[in-house]
N, C-alpha and C positions, 0 to 999 in steps of 0.2 A: 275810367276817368282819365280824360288827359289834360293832367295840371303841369301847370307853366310856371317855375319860379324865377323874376329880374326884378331888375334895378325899377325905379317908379323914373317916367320920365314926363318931359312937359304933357306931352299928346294926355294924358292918363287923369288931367287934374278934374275933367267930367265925371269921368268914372267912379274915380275917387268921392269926388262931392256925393255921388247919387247915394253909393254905398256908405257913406257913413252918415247922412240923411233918412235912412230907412227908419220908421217907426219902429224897428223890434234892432234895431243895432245901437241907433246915438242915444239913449238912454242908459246903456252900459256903459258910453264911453265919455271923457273928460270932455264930450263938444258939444257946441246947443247944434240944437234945431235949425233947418234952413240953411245946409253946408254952402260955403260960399265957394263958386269955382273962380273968381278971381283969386281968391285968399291964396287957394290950391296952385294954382299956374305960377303965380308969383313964389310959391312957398316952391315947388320943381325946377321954375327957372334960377332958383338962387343956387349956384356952387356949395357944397360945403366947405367950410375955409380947410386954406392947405396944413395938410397933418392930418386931420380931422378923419376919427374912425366913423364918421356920421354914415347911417345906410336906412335906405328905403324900400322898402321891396313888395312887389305888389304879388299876388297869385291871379294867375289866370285862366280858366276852366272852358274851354269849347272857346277860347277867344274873349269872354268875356272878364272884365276885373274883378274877383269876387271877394277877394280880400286884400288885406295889406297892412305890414308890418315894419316898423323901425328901431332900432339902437341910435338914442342922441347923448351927448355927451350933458352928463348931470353940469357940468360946474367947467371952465378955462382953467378955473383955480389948481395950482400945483398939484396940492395935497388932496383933491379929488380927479382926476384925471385917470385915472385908475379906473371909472364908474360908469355905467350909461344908464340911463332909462330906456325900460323898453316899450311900448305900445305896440296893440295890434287887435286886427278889427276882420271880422269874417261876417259877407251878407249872410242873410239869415234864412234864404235858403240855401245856403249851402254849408252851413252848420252841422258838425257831427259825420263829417264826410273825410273829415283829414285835411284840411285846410289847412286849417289853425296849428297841429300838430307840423305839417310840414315847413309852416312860415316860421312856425320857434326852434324846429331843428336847423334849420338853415342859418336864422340869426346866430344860434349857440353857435356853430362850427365859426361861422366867420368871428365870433366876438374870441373862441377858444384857440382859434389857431391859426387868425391873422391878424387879429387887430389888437392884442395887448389889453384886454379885459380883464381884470379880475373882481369888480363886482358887478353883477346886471338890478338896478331897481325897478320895482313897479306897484302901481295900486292897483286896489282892483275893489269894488263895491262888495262889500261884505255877503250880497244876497244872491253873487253871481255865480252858484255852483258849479258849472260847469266851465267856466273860465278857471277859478282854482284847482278843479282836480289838472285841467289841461298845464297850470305852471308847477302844480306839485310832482306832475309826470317828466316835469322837463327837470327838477330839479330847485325848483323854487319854495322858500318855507317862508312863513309868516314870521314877523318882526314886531309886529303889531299893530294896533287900531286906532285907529284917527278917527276922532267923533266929528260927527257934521261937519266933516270935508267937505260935501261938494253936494250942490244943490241939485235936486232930480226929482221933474213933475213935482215940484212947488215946497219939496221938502227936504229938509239938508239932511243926507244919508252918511255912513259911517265909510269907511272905504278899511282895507287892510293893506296893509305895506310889507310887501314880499320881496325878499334878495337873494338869489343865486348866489354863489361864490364858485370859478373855476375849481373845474372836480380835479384837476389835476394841477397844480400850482407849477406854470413855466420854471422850468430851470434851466441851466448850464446845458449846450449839448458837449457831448464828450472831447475834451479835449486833444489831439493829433500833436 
């Protein structure tokens, strides 16, 4: 398998749209139906503001986009700035291939050991098994359940809300 992990840039907001479009993908994920690639283009040609740990990152398999993953900041506010949400979305053929796996290891590293994270959030539909064991592998634990969060195929589903905490809490490096 020759997987490719970067940054997501404009060219990619096709790709993007197709793949989180997919009938067995955007039903798991917070987006409706009918991905819009302008949305996309617009949403890649925007800068993240300066400071900003924001990251996008797509995978790419034989050339093509087949997945893609982000860290955005929960909150400008002070006293959350500390937090990101993380998303992340794998076609669905290429599920169960280490996709997914390699897009959340990548995230972690950058969120554990350059951008000043200490806590990562995410939801995730309570019936998507295989999406929780892949955050409970990374490090992620449930927080708990939010009833009919979010509407999916005509009916409001429950989601659960999982947070990482840095396994290793930054400190001091040794003093000279």
């Amino acid at each position: 398998m020759n997987l490719i992990l970067r940054r997501a840039r404009p060219a990619d907001a096709a790709a993007l749209a197709e793949q989180l479009a997919e009938p067995d993908v955007f039903p798991g994920l917070l987006q409706l139906p009918y991905a819009n690639v302008e949305l996309w283009q617009q949403r890649l040609n925007t800068p993240p503001a300066a400071g900003s740990a924001d990251l996008m990152l797509v995978a790419e398999l034989d050339g093509k986009v087949v997945g893609s993953a982000g860290l955005h900041p929960v909150s400008a506010q002070l006293r959350r700035r500390h937090a990101m949400m993380l998303g992340i979305s794998v076609s669905a053929s290429s599920q169960g291939q280490g996709v997914g796996n390699a897009l959340m290891a990548a995230l972690l590293d950058y969120a554990d050991n350059w951008a000043q994270v200490l806590r990562i959030e995410l939801t995730v539909f309570h019936d998507n098994q295989r999406a929780i064991r892949l955050y409970e592998r990374h490090g992620f634990a449930p927080e708990g359940r939010l009833r009919a969060y979010a509407m999916r195929n005509g009916a409001y589903e429950d989601v659960i809300a999982m947070a990482r905490l840095h396994p290793r809490q930054p400190l001091l490096g040794e003093v000279r």
